[in-house]
C-alpha positions in Angstrom: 11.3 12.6 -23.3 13.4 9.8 -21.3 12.7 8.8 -18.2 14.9 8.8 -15.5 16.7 5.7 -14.4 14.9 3.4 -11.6 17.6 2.6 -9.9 18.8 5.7 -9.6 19.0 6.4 -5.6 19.3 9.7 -5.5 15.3 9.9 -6.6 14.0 8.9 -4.2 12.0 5.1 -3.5 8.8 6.2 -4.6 9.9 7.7 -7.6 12.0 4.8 -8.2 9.3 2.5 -7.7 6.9 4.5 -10.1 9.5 3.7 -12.8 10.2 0.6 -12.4 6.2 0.0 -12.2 6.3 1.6 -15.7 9.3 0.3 -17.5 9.7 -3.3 -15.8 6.0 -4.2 -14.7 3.8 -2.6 -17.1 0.4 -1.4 -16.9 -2.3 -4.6 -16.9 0.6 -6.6 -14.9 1.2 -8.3 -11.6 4.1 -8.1 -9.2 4.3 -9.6 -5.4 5.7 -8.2 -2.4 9.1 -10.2 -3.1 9.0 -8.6 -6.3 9.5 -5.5 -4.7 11.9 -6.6 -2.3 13.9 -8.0 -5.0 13.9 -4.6 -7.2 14.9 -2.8 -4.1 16.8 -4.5 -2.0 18.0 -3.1 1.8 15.2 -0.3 1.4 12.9 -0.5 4.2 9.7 -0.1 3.5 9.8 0.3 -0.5 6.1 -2.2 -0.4 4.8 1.3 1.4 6.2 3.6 -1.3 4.8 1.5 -4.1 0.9 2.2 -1.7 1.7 6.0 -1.6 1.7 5.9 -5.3 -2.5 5.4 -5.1 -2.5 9.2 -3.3 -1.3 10.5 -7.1 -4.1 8.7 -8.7 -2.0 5.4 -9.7 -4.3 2.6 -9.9 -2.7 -0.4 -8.1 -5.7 -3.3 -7.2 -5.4 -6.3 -4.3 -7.2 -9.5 -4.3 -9.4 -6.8 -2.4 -10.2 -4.6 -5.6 -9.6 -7.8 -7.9 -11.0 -11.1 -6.6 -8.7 -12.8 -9.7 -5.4 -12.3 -7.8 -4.0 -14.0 -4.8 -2.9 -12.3 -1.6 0.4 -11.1 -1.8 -0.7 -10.3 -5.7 -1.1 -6.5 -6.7 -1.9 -5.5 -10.1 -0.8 -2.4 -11.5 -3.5 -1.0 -13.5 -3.2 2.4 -14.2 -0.5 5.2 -14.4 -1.1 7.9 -12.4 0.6 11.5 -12.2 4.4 11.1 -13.4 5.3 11.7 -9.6 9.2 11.8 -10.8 9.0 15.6 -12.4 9.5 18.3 -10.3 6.5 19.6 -8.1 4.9 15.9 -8.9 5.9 13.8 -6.4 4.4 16.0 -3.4 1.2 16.0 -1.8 0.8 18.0 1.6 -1.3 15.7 4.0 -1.5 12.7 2.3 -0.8 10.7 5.5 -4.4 10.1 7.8 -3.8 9.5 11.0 -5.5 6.8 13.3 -7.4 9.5 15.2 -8.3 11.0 11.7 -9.6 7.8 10.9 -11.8 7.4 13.4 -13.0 10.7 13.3 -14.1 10.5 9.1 -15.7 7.0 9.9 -17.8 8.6 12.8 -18.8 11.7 10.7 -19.9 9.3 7.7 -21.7 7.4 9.8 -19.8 4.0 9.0 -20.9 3.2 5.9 -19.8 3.7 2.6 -20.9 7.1 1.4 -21.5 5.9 -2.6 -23.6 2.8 -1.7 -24.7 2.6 1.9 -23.0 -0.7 2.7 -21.9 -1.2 6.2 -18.5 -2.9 7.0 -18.6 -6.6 6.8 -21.8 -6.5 4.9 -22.4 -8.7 1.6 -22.8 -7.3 -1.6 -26.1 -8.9 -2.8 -25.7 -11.7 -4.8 -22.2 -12.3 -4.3 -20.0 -13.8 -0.8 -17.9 -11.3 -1.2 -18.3 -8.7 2.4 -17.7 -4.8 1.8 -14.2 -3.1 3.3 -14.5 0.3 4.2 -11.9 3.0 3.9 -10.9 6.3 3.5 -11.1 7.8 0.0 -9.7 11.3 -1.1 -12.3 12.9 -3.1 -11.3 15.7 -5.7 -14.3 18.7 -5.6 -14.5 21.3 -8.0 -15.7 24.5 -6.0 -17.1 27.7 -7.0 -14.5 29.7 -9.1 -12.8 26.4 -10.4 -10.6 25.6 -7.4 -10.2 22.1 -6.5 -9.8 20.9 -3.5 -9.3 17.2 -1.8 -11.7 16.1 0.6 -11.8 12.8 2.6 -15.0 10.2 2.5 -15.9 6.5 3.7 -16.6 4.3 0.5 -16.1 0.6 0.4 -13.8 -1.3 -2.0 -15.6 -1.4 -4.7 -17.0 2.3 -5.0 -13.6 3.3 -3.9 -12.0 1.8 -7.0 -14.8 2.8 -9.3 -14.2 6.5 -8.3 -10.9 6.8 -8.5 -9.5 9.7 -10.5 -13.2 11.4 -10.5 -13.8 14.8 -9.2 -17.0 16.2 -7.4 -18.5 19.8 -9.4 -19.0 21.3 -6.0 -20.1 24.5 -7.7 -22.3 23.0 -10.2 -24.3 21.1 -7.2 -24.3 24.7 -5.7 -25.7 26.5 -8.7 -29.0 23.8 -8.8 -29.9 23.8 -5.4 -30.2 27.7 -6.4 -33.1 26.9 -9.1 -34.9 24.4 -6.6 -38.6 25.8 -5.5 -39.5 26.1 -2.1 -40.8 22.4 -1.6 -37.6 21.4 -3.4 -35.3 22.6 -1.2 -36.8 21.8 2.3 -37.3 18.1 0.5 -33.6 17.9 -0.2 -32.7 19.8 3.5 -35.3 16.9 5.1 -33.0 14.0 3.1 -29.8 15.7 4.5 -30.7 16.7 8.0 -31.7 12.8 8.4 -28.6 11.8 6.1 -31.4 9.0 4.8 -34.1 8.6 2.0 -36.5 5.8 0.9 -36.5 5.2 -2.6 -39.7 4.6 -4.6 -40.0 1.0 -6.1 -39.5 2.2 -9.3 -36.5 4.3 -8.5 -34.9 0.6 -7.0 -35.7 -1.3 -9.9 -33.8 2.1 -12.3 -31.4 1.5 -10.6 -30.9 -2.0 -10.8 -31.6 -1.9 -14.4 -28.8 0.6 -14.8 -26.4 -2.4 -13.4 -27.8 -5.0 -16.1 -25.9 -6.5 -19.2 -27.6 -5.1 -22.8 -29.0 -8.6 -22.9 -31.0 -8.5 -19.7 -32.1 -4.7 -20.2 -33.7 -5.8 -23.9 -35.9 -8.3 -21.4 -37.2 -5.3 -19.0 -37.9 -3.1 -21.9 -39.7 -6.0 -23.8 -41.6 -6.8 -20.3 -42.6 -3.1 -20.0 -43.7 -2.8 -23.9 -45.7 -6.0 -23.8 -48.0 -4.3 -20.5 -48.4 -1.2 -22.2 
C-alpha cells in the first residue's frame, strides 16, 4: 500500500511529519530543527508535531537519549504506529499539564521509578547526570484490557522501556499464590515504597549489566572458590 503524500496539507503536520520522517529521513538517521523548518516552512510549531510523534510509540532520541549527537541533533530511530490511517493519529490525553506534572513527580517520590536515581544524580561510572520525566506506561489488566498509565523514570530507563507494556493481571494472579509471610513482606516493601537488597542480589544485578567477556571472569572467580 502507498503512502500518502508529505506535503500534502490537508493531513495534517504531524501526519505530514511522520512521512516525511519515513520517506526523506529514514529510520537510523539524523535531522536538526532547521531541517524541520525547512520541510515545513510557515508552520508554526511543526519541531512540536515531530515530539508528539513519541506519544504513538515513535522512537525519536536527543543528545539526551544519545550522547553521540549534538544539541539541536535528533535521531529518528524507530517507526512507531502509522499515525496517518484513520483512528491512528488520535490519542485522548496525551498532553500533561504542568500541575499534572508536579503532581506525578510528588506521588513517585522524585525519582525515577525503574532505577531509583534522583534528578541531577550521576549514573555510576559515567559524568553523565539523570533527567527525570514523565513516561506513559502501557499495563495489561485483568481481562486483557490495556490501559496507559503515567510514571517518573529517568532518560535512560525511559528510552529502554519504550514500547513495553506492564501484565497488570499477571502481577495480580502471583501475589495470589504468595504465603502469609510472603505477602505482608511484599506489603512492608510497598507501604515503605523502599527495600535493601542483599549483597548478593547487588552484585546479580550488576552482573546482569556485564559484557559476555567480564561475566566468563565472575563465573570463573566463583568456580575457582567452590
Amino acid at each position: 500500500m502507498d503512502l500518502p503524500v508529505w506535503t500534502d496539507a490537508k493531513l495534517g503536520t504531524m501526519k505530514r511529519a511522520a512521512l516525511w520522517l519515513v520517506g526523506v529521513i529514514g529510520e537510523g538517521n539524523v535531522f536538526t530543527k532547521e531541517d524541520v523548518k525547512e520541510a515545513f516552512p510557515g508552520v508554526s510549531q511543526a519541531d512540536r508535531r515531530v515530539r508528539d510523534l513519541r506519544d504513538h510509540g515513535w522512537q525519536i532520541d536527543t543528545n539526551r537519549e544519545d550522547a553521540s549527537l549534538g544539541q539541536h541533533e535528533q535521531r529518528f530511530v524507530k517507526q512507531g504506529a502509522p499515525v496517518w490511517e484513520p483512528g491512528k493519529g488520535t490519542r485522548p490525553g496525551t498532553s500533561i499539564s504542568q500541575t499534572r506534572r508536579r503532581e506525578v513527580l510528588a506521588r513517585d517520590g522524585h525519582f525515577c521509578r525503574s532505577c531509583g536515581i534522583a534528578p541531577g544524580e550521576i549514573y555510576a561510572g559515567t559524568y553523565e547526570s539523570a533527567q527525570l520525566d514523565i513516561a506513559r506506561r502501557v499495563v495489561r489488566q485483568r481481562g486483557g484490557r490495556e490501559t496507559v498509565e503515567l510514571v517518573i523514570e529517568c532518560n535512560r530507563c525511559r528510552v529502554g522501556g519504550r514500547g513495553t507494556a506492564v501484565d497488570l493481571g499477571s502481577m495480580l494472579a502471583s501475589i495470589d499464590t504468595l504465603g502469609g509471610i510472603e505477602r505482608r513482606l511484599l506489603a512492608t516493601w510497598i507501604d515503605q515504597d523502599h527495600r535493601e537488597f542483599s549483597k548478593v542480589e547487588r552484585l546479580w544485578a550488576e552482573y546482569r549489566t556485564l559484557p559476555e567477556e567480564s561475566r566468563a571472569s565472575i563465573r570463573t572467580a566463583l568456580e575457582a572458590g567452590n
